[in-house]
VOVO-665654 format. One record per residue: x, y, z of N, C-alpha, C in turn; residue in three letters. Coordinates in steps of 0.05 Angstrom, whole numbers, padded with zeros to 5 digits, always signed. Layout:
// VOVO-665654
XYZXYZXYZALA/...
This chain:
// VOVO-665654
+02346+02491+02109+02325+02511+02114+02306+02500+02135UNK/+02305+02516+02156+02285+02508+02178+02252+02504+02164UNK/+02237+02488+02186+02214+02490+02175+02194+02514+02168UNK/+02189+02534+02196+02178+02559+02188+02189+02572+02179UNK/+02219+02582+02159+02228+02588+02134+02211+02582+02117UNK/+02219+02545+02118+02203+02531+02088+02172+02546+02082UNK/+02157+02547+02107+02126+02543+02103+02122+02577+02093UNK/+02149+02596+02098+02128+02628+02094+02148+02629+02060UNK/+02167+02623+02052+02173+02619+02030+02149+02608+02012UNK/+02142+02579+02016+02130+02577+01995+02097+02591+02007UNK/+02095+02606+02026+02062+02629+02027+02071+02651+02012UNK/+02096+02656+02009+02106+02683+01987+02106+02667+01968UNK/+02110+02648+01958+02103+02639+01932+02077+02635+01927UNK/+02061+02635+01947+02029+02627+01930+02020+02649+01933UNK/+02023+02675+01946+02016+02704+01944+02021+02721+01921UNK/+02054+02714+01910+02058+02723+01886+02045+02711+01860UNK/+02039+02684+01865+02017+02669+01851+01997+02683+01838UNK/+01981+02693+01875+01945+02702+01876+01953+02738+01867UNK/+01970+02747+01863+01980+02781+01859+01977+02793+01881UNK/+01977+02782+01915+01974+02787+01927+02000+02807+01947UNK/+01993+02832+01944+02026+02845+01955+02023+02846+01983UNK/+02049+02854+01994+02043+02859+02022+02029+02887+02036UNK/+02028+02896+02022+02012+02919+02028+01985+02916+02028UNK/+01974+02893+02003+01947+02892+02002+01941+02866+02027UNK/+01965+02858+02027+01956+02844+02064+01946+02858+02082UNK/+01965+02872+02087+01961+02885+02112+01938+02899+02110UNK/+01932+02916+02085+01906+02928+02089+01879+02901+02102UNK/+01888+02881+02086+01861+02864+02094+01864+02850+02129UNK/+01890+02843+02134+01890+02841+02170+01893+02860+02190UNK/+01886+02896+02172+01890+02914+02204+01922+02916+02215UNK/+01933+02921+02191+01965+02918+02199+01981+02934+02188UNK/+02002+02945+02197+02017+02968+02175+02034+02945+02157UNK/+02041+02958+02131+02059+02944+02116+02086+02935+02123UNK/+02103+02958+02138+02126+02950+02156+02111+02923+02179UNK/+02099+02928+02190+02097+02903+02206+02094+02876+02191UNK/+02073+02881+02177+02066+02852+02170+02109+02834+02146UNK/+02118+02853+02138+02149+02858+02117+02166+02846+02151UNK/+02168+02854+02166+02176+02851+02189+02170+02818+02201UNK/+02140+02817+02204+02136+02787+02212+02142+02763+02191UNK/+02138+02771+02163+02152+02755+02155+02181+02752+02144UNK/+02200+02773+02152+02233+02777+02151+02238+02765+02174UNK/+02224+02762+02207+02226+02746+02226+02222+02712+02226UNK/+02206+02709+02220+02195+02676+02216+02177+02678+02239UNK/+02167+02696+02246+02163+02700+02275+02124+02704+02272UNK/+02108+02676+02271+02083+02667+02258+02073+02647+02273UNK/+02058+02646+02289+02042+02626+02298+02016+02611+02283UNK/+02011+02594+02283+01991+02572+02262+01972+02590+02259UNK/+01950+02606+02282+01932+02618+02282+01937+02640+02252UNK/+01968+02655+02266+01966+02679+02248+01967+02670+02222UNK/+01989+02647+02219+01984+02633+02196+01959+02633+02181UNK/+01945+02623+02194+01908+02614+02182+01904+02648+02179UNK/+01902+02666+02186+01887+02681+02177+01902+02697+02146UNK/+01931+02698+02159+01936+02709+02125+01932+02690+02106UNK/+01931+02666+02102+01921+02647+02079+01887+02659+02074UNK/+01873+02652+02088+01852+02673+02091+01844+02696+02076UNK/+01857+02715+02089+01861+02739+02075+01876+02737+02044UNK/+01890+02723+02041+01904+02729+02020+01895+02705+02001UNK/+01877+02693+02007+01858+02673+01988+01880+02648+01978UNK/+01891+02652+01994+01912+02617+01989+01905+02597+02001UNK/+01896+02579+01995+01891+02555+02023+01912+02537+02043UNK/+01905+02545+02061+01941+02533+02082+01941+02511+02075UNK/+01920+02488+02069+01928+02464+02063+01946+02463+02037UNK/+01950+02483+02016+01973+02478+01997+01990+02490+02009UNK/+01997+02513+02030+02017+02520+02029+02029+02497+02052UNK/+02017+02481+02071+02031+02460+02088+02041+02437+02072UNK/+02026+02429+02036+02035+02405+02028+02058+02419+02007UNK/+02059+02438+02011+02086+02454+01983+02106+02451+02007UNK/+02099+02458+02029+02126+02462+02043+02142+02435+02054UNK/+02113+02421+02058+02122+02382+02060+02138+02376+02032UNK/+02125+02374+02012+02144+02377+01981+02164+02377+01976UNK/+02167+02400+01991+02203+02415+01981+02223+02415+02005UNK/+02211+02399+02029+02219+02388+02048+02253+02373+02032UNK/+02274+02380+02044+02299+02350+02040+02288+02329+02045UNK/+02298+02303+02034+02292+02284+02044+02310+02265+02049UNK/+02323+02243+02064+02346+02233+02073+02351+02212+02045UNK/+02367+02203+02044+02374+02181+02034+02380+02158+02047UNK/+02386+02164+02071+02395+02143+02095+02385+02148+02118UNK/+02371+02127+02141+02375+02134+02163+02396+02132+02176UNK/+02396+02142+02200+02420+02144+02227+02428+02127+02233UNK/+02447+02114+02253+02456+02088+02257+02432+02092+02280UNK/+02425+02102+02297+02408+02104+02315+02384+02092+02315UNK/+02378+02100+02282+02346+02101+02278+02346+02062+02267UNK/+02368+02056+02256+02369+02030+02236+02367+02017+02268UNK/+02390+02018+02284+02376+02002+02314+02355+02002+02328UNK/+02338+02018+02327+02315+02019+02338+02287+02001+02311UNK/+02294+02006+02290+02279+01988+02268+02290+01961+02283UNK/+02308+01950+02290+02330+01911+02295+02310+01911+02322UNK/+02306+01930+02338+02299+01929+02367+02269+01914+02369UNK/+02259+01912+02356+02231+01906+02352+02226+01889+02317UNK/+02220+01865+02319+02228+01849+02290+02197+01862+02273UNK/+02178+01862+02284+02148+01873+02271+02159+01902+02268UNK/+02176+01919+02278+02174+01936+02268+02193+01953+02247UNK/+02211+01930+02238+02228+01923+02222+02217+01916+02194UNK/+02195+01893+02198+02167+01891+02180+02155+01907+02166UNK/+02137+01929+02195+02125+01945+02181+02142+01975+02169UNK/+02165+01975+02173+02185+01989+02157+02193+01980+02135UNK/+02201+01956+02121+02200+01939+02097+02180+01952+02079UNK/+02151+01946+02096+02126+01944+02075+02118+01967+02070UNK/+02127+01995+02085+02120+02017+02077+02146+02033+02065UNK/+02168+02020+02057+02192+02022+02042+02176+02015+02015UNK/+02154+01983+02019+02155+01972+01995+02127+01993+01986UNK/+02115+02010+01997+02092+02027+01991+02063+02006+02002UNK/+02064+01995+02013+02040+01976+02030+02030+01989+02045UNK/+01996+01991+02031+01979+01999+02047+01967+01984+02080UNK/+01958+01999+02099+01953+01989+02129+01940+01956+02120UNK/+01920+01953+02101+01897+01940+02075+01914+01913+02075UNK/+01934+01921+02059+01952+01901+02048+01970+01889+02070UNK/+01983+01905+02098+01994+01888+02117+01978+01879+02130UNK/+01957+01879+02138+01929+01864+02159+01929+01840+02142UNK/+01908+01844+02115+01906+01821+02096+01945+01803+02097UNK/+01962+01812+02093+01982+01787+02098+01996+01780+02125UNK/+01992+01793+02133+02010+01785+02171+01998+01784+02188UNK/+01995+01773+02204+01976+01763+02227+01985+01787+02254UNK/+01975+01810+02249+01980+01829+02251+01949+01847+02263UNK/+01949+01855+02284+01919+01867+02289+01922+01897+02274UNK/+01901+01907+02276+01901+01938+02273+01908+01961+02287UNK/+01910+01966+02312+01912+01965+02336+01948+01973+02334UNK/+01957+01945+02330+01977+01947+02338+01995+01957+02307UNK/+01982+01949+02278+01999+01967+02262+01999+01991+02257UNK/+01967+02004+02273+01972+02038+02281+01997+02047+02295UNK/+02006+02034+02325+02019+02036+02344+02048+02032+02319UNK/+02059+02019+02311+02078+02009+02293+02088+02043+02274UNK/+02062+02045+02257+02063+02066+02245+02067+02085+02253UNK/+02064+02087+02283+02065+02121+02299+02091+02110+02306UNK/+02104+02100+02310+02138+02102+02315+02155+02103+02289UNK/+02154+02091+02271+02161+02095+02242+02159+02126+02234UNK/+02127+02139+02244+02127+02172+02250+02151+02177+02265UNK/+02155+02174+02293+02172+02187+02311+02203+02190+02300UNK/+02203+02165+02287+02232+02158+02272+02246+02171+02249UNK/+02223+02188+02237+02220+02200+02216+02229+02191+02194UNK/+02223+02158+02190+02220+02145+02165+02193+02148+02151UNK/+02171+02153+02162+02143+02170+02149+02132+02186+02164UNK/+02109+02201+02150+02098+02212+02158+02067+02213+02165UNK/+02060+02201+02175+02029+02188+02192+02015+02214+02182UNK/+01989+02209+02166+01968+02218+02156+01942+02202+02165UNK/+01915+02221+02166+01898+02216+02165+01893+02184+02159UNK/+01863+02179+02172+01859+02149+02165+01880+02128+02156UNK/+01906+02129+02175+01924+02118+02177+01942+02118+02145UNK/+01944+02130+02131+01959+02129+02107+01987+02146+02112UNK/+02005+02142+02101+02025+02156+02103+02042+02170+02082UNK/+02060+02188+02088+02088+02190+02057+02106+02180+02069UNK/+02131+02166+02052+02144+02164+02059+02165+02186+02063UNK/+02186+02194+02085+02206+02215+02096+02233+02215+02084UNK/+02234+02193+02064+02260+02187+02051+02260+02185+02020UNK/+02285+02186+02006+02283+02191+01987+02272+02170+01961UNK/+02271+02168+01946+02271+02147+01927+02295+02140+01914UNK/+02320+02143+01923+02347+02135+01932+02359+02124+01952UNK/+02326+02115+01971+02343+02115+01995+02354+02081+01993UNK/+02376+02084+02012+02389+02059+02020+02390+02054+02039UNK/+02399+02029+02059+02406+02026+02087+02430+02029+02081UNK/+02446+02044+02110+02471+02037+02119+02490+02019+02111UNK/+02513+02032+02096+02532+02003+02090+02544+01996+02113UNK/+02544+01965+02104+02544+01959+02124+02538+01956+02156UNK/+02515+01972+02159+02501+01982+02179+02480+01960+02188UNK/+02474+01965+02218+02451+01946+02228+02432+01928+02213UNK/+02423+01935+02196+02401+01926+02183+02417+01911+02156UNK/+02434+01921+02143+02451+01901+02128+02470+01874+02134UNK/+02470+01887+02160+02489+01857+02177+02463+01839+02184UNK/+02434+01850+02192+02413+01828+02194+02411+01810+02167UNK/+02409+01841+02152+02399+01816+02116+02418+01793+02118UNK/+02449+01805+02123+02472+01783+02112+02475+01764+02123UNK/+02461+01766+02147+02464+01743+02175+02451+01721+02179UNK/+02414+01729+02167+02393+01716+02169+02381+01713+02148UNK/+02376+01737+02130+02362+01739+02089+02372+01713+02076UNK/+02401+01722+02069+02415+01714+02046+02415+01688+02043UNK/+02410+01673+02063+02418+01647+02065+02387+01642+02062UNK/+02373+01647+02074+02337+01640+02072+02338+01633+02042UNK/+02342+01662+02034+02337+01675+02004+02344+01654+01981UNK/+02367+01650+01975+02385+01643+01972+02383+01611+01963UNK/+02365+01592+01984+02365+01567+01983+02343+01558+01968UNK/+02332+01578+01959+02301+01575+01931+02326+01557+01913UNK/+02304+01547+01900+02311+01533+01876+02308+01551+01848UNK/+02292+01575+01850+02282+01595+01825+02278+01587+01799UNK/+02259+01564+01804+02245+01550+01781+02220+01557+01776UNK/+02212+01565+01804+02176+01567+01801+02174+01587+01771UNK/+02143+01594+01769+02140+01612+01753+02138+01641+01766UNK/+02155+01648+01749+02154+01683+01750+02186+01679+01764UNK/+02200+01667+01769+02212+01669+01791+02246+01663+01775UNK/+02265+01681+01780+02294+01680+01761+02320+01684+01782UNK/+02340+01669+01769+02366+01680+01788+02394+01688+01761UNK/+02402+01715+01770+02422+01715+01741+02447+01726+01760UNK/+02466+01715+01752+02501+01727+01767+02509+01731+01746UNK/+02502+01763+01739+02526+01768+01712+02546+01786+01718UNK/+02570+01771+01709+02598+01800+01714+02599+01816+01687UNK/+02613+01836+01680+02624+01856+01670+02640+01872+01683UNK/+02655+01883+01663+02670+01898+01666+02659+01936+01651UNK/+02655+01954+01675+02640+01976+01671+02663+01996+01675UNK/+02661+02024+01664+02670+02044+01667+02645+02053+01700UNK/+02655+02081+01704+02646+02089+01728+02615+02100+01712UNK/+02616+02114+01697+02586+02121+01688+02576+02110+01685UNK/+02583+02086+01669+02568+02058+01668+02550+02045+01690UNK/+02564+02045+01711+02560+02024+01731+02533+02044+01742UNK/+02531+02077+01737+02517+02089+01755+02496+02093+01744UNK/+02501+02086+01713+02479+02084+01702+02459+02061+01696UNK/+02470+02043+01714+02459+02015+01720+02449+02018+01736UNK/+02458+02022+01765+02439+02030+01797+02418+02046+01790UNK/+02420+02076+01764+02387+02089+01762+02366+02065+01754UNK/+02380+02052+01728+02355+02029+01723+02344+02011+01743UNK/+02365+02003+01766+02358+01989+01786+02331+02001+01801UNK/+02334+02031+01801+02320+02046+01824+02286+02048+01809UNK/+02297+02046+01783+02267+02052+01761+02252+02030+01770UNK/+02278+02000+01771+02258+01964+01774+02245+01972+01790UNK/+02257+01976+01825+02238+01981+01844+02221+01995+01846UNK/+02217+02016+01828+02195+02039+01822+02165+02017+01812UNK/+02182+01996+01796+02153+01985+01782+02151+01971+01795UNK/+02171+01956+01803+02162+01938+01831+02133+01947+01853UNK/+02144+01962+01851+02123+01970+01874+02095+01989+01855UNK/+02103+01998+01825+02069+01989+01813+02056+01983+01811UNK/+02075+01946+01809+02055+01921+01803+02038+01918+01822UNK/+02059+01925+01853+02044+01909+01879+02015+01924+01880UNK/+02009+01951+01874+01996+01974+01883+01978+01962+01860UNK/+01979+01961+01837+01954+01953+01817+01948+01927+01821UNK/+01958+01908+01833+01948+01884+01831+01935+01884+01859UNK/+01929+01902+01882+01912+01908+01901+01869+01890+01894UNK/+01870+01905+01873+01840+01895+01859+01839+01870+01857UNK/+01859+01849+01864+01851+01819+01857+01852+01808+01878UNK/+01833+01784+01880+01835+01778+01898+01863+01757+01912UNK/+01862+01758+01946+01882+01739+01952+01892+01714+01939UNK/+01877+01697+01926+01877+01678+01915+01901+01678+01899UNK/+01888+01702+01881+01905+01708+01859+01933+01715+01860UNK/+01946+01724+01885+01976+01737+01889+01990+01718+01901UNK/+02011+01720+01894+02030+01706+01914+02064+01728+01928UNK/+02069+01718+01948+02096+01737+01956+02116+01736+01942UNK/+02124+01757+01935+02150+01757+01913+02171+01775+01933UNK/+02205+01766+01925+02212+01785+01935+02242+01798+01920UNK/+02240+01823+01911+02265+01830+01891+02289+01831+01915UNK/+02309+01823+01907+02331+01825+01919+02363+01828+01905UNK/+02361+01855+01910+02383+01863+01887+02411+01870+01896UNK/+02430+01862+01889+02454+01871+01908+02476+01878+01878UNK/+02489+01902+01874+02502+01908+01858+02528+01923+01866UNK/+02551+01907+01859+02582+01920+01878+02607+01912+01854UNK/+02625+01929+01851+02650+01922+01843+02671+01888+01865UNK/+02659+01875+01851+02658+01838+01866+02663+01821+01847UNK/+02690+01802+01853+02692+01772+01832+02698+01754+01862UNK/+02683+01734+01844+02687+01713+01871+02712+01703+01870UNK/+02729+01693+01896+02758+01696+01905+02759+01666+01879UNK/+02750+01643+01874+02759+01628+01864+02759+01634+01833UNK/+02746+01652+01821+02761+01664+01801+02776+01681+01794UNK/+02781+01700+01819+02802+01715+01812+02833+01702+01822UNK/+02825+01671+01831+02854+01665+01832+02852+01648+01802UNK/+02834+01655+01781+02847+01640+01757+02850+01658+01733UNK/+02855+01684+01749+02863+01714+01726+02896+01710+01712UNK/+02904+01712+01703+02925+01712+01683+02940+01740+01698UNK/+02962+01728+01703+02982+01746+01721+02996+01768+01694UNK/+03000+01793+01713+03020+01812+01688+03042+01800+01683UNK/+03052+01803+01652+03079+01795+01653+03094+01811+01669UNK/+03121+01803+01677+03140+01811+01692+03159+01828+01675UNK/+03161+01855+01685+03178+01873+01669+03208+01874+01660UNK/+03222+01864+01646+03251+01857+01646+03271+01888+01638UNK/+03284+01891+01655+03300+01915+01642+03329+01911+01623UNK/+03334+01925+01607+03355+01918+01594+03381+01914+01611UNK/
């Protein structure tokens, strides 16, 4: 659904809301009923006209622009296009991470030696890219889903695998707070998908904690980083110590 679709859909939903018919439109903008039934069977509305039937029809455009942002699709993935242009620039790879991780402008200044200036500039291409959406006093939504993933195997997964893993990887995971677990099983298919939702819930609180523990001071936090990787995988040196099928003998 195009966008000026989206935006006069949900203004017929907040009209049917206010009991507002089209007839009692038109009476209030100077319009016959066929016309006004007509401009919106066209999509055919400029912002102005916009503003005035919200107006008239006692809806406020600011709900009908955030209902139609709302119910907006939202990707699950970017493009191979868009994941190279995040690699093209390493800060802006960064400030895509931290507003993946829900990090306020607040929270990247206070940790990265990072001007203001320039994580506006950062943020307005992250806009262009349409991984968010640049709001007022620099705040944003994010443009993707709460499913989203990178690319398998894609640009940004061949960086993690190339440069992360091994960083990551060489912790000792003794400190406090801090764990490493490799557990196998064996899952049915519902199973396994019903493991990735819980995964998606961790990162939900993950990014709770980060957002409520904002009120304390620096002192008090330290960088954590979840790193979750979940695949149908046995490492090659135990699956060469699997117990072969017996061999079928025929009479």
């Amino acid at each position: 659904m195009s966008s000026p679709e989206l935006l006069l859909q949900v203004l017929r939903t907040q009209m049917r809301a206010a009991g507002v018919t089209y007839k009692m439109l038109a009476e209030r903008i100077s319009m016959s009923e066929s016309s006004v039934k007509r401009m919106f069977g066209q999509q055919d509305m400029s912002l102005s006209r916009l503003a005035q039937i919200c107006k008239a029809a006692g809806v406020p455009m600011e709900d009908v622009l955030r209902g139609a942002a709302d119910a907006t699709p939202q990707a699950d993935r970017l493009t191979l296009t868009q994941e190279k242009s995040l690699l093209a620039n390493p800060k802006l790879l960064l400030m895509a991470i931290s507003c993946l991780g829900h990090w306020t402008l607040e929270q990247i200044l206070e940790t990265y030696a990072l001007t203001e200036p320039e994580c506006i500039m950062l943020l307005a291409e992250l806009d262009r890219l349409g991984l968010i959406e640049l709001k007022p006093l620099n705040r944003y939504r994010l443009r993707v889903s709460n499913a989203f993933r990178w690319l398998p195997d894609g640009p940004v997964q061949q960086f993690f695998r190339e440069h992360v893993v091994d960083d990551y990887f060489s912790g000792s995971f003794d400190g406090g707070g801090e764990t490493l677990l490799c557990l196998p099983a064996r899952l049915s298919a519902p199973s396994s998908l019903e493991l990735v939702s819980r995964i998606q819930q961790l990162a939900g609180e993950l990014a709770r904690l980060h957002q409520n523990d904002r009120r304390l001071m620096p002192g008090e936090r330290d960088g954590f980083t979840l790193l979750v990787g979940f695949r149908s995988w046995e490492f090659a040196a135990f699956t060469a110590l699997r117990r072969t099928a017996p061999s079928k003998t025929t009479a």
